[in-house]
C-alpha positions as CSV (number, residue, x, y, z in Angstrom):
1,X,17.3,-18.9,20.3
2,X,13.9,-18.5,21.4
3,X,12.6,-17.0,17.6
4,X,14.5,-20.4,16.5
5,X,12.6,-22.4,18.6
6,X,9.1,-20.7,17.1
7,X,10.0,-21.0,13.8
8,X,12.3,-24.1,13.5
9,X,13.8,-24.9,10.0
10,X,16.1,-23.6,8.3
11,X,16.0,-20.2,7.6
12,X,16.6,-18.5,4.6
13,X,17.2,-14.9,5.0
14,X,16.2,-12.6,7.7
15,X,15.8,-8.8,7.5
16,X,14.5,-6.1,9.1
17,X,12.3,-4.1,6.7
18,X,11.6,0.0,7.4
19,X,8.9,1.9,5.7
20,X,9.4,5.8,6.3
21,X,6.4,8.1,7.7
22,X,4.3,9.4,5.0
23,X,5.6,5.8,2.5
24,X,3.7,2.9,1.1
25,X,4.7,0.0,-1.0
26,X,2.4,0.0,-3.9
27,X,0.3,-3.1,-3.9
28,X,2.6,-5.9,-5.8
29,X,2.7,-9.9,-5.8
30,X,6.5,-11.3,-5.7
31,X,7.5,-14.4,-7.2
32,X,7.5,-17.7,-5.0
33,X,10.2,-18.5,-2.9
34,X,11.5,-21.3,-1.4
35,X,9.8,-21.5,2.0
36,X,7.4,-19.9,4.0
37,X,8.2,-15.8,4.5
38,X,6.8,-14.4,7.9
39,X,6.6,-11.2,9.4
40,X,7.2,-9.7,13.0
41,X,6.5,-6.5,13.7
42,X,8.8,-4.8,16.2
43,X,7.9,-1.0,15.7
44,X,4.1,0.7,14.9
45,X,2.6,3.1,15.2
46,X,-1.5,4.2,14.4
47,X,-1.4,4.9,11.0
48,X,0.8,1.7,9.8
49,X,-1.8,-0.4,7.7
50,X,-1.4,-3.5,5.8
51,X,-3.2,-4.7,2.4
52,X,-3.0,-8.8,2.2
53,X,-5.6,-11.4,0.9
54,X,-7.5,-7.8,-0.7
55,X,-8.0,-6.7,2.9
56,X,-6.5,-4.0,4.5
57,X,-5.4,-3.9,8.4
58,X,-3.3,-3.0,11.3
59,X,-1.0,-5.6,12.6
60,X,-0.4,-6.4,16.5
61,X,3.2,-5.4,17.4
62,X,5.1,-8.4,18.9
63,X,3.0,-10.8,16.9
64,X,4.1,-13.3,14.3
65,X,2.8,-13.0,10.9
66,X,2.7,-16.0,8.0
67,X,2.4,-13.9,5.1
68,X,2.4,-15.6,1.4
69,X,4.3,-12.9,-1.2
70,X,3.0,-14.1,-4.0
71,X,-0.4,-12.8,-3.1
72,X,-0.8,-8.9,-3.9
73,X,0.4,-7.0,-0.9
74,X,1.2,-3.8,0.0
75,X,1.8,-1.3,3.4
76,X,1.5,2.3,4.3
77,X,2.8,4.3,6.9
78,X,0.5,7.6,7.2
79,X,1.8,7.8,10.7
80,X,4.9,9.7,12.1
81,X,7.6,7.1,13.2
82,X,9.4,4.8,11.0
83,X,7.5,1.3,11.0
84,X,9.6,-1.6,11.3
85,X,9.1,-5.3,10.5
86,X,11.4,-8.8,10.9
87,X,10.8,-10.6,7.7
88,X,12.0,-14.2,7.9
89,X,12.1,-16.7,5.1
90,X,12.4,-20.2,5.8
91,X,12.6,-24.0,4.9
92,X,9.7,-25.7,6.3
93,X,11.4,-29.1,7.8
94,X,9.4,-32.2,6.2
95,X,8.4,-35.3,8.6
């Protein structure tokens, strides 16, 4: 209820995402989607990096992310526990 009441509309798909120690997703753009796709992470650890809007960076566990997939984007996980992330796509309700 409460992630409901932070990010009301309707959602889409949720998922938690893992990326293995020693992994990376190669820097990619996906096509649009319909809605707004955010990320939560729920497990980090030091070498868990980030590459969005041609930065890289570390994310703040617990925090809420808006992240547009479209843009090139891409992670790594040099460190030595499985980073994992809550990826929600949603509707953004109109009015």
């Amino acid at each position: 209820p409460e992630l409901g009441m932070l990010l009301p509309g309707t959602w889409v798909q949720l998922r938690i995402v893992a990326l293995y120690p020693s992994s990376q997703i190669v820097a990619h753009a996906d096509p649009p989607i319909a809605g707004v796709r955010y990320h939560i992470p729920i497990q980090l650890n030091d070498g868990c990096w980030v590459f969005h809007h041609d930065t890289w960076k570390q994310l703040d566990l617990g925090r809420c992310y808006r992240m547009d997939p479209t843009q090139r984007h891409g992670a790594v996980n040099w460190g030595t526990t499985t980073r994992l992330h809550l990826m929600i796509d949603r509707h953004e309700e109109e009015g």
